[in-house]
N, C-alpha and C positions, 0 to 999 in steps of 0.2 A: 497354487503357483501364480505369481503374478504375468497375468498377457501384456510381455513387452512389448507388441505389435500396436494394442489400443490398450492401454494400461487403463485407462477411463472407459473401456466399453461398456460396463451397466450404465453410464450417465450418457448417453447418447443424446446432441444436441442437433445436431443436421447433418445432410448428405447432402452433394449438390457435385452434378456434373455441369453446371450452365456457371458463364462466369458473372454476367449479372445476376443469377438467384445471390451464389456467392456472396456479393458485396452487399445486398440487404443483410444479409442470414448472419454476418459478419457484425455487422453496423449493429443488428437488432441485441446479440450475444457478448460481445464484447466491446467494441468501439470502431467508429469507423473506421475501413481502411481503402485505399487505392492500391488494385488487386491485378497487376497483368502478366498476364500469359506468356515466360520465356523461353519454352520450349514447343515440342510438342502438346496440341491444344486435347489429342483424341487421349493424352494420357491425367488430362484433370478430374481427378475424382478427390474432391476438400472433404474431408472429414472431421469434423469438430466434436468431442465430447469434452464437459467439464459438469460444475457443481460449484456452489458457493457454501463457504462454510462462515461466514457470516462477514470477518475482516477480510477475510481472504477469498476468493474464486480460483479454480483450479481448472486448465483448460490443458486437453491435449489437443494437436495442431498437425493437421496431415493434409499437403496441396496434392500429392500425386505427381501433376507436374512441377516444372520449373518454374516459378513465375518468382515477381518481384513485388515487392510489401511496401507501400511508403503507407505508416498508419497516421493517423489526423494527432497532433502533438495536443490538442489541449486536452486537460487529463489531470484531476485530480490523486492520482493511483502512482504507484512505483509496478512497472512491469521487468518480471524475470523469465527471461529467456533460455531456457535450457535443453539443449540441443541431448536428445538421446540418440537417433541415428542419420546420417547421412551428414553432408555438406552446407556449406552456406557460405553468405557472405552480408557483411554491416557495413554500411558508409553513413556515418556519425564525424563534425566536423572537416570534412575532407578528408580525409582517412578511411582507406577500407580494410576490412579487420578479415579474416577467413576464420570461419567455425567449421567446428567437430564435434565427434560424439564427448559426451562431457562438459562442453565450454557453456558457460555463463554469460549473459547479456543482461545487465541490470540497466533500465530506460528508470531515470528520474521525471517526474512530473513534467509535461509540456517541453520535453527534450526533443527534436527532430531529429531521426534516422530512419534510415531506409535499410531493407532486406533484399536480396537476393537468394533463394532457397533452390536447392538442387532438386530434382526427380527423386522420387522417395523419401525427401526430410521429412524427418520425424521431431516433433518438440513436443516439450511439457509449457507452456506461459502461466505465470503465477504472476496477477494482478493483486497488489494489496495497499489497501486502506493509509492514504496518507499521515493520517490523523494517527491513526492505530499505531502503526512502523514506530512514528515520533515518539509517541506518549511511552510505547515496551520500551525503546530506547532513552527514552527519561528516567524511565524507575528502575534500566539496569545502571545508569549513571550515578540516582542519589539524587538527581539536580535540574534543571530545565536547561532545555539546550538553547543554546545561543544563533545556532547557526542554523540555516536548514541542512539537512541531513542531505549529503552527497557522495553515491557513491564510485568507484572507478569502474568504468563502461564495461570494459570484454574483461573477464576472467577464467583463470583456468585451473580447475579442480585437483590439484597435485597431488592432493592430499587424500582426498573421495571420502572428507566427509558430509561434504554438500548433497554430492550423488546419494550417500548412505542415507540421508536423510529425506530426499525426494523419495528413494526409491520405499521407505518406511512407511513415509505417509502414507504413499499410493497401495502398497500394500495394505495396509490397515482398514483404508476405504472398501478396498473389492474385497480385502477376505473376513473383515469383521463391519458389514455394512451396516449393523443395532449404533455401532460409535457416533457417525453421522447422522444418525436422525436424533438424538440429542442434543441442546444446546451447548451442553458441558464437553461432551465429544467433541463437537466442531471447535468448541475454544482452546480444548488441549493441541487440536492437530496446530489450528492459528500459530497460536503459542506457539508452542515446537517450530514451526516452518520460520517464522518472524524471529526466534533467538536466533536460529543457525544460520539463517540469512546475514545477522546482523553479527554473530561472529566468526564465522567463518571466508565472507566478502569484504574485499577493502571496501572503505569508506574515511572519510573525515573526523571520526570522531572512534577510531576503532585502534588507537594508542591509548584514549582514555579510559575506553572497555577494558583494555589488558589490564590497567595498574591495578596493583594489589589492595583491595579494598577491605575493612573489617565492620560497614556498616552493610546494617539488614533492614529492609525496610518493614517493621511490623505488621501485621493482621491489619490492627485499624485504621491505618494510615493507607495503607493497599486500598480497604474498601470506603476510606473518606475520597479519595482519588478516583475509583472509578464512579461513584457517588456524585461526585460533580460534574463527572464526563456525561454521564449520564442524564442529567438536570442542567445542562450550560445554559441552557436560553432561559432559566429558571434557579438559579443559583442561594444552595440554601444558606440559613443564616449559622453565626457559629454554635447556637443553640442546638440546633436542626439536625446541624451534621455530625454534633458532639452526640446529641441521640443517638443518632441512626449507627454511630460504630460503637456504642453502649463505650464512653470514654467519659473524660472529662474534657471540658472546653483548653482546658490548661494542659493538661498531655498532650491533647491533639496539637496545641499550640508549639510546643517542647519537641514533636515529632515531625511537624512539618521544618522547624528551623535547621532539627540536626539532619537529617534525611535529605531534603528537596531546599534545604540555604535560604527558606520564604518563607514567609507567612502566609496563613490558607485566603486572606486576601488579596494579596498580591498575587496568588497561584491562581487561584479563581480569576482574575482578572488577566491574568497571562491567556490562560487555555481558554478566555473568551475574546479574548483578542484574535487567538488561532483561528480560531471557531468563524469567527466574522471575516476575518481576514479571505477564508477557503471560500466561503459565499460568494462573497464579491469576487473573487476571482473565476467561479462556476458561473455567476450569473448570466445570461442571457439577455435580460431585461433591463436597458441602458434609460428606460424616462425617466426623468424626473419625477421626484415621490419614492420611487422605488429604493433608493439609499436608507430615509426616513422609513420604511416599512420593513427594513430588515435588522436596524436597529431596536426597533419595536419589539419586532420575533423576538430578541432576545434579553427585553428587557431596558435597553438602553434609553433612559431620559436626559441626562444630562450631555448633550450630543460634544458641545463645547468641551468637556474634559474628556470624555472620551476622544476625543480628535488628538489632545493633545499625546493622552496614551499612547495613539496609535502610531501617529507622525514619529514620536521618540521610540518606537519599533522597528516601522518599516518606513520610514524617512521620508513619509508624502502623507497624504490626507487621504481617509478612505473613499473619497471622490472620485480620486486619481486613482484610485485602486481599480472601482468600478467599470472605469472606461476604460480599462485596456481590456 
């Protein structure tokens, strides 16, 4: 039977009744956050278990008391909010939203919202890979997406196929634990939690998920695809990669057009573009030099055309990128 109380109790991450341990133990586990005390102080007892299954981290989320969350927005990751028991409350652009058991809170990358959480909330947070989320949602598409992936903040589970599927995985974790310590195990849960996420929650691009589609994307194109994901700062030649999926350069060529609308050089070039793009926006390290050492990392010599890629992406110079 699955313990709805700590549904993550084998993964035990910290205890903490002090509210500054809290806020390191927080920072160190997940990401920072600004953590205060709304109720009753003698009833904080945070309890954090989670696990990382490679795209994805899995955290359950228990203050004890009342207190209020404003988490630090910058943030490579999409965070889900999934309230299993008690109350709450979200103030996201002026608006504040009330949560229950079941409700959804999907935070896009460097969004700013604040929490307010009752005495006894109980949550599941599923942090995932921004990179990941895009690319499953490219090869359920056929196509490279255009836009960044955005989706509608509070949602509400009408349906409980969302809940069926949180409550699966989590089940699968504590009652077949051999799953998770394979690589293949942790990818199938990914998987699974990243499609249902992405069909089941509104988003911007989830009229084009619906439409009835009859293309499939083959074996070797699947693994020419993560093949490059894998090798971006190293991107192989069409020799290389016609190898490595035992094809021919000219199929592979034939599958990237009908499938993904590109050529694997222009796709390679897209998903390195992404790729530098997430850097520079992580970055820390604003000297000079530092721009030129990360194009480096991933190969980039010709700085002048790749500038121009860039700008005709995201409508500024990766300079500008750097310094926000």
């Amino acid at each position: 039977m699955l313990n709805v109380t700590r549904p993550l109790n084998r993964h035990p991450l910290f205890k903490s009744h002090n509210i500054d341990e809290a806020h390191e133990l927080v920072a160190k586990h997940v990401k920072p956050h600004s953590i205060q005390i709304a109720g009753k102080e003698s009833a904080l007892n945070v309890q954090f278990d989670g696990l990382n299954l490679g795209d994805i981290s899995l955290f359950h989320v228990y203050y004890g008391a009342a207190v209020r969350v404003n988490p630090h927005s910058e943030s490579e990751s999409f965070f889900i909010q999934y309230t299993l028991s008690g109350d709450g409350k979200v103030q996201h652009q002026g608006k504040e939203i009330n949560t229950q058991s079941s409700d959804t809170v999907v935070v896009s990358p460097s969004l700013q919202y604040q929490m307010q959480l009752e005495e006894q909330c109980s949550r599941i947070a599923i942090e995932i890979n921004k990179q990941a989320l895009e690319k499953q949602l490219s090869m359920a598409l056929g196509a490279e997406i255009e836009q960044p992936l955005e989706f509608e903040f509070h949602q509400q589970d009408n349906q409980g196929s969302w809940k069926n599927t949180i409550n699966y995985a989590l089940q699968q974790i504590e009652l077949a634990p051999q799953l998770i310590e394979s690589k293949a195990g942790k990818k199938a849960l990914s998987d699974l939690l990243i499609a249902q996420l992405l069909q089941t929650q509104r988003h911007n691009y989830q009229q084009a998920l619906q439409q009835p589609g009859d293309i499939m994307m083959p074996t070797h194109l699947r693994k020419a695809v993560d093949f490059i994901q894998d090798n971006i700062s190293n991107p192989p030649s069409m020799i290389e990669l016609a190898a490595y999926c035992n094809t021919s350069v000219r199929t592979l060529q034939r599958s990237f057009s009908r499938c993904l609308n590109d050529t694997p050089l222009a796709y390679i070039r897209k998903q390195r573009l992404s790729a530098i793009h997430s850097v520079l926006l992580a970055t820390k390290d604003k000297e000079a030099g530092q721009l030129t050492r990360i194009l480096l990392d991933y190969g980039i010599t010709d700085f002048g055309r790749f500038a121009h890629y860039y700008r005709q992406r995201y409508g500024c110079k990766p300079s500008d990128t750097l310094k926000k």
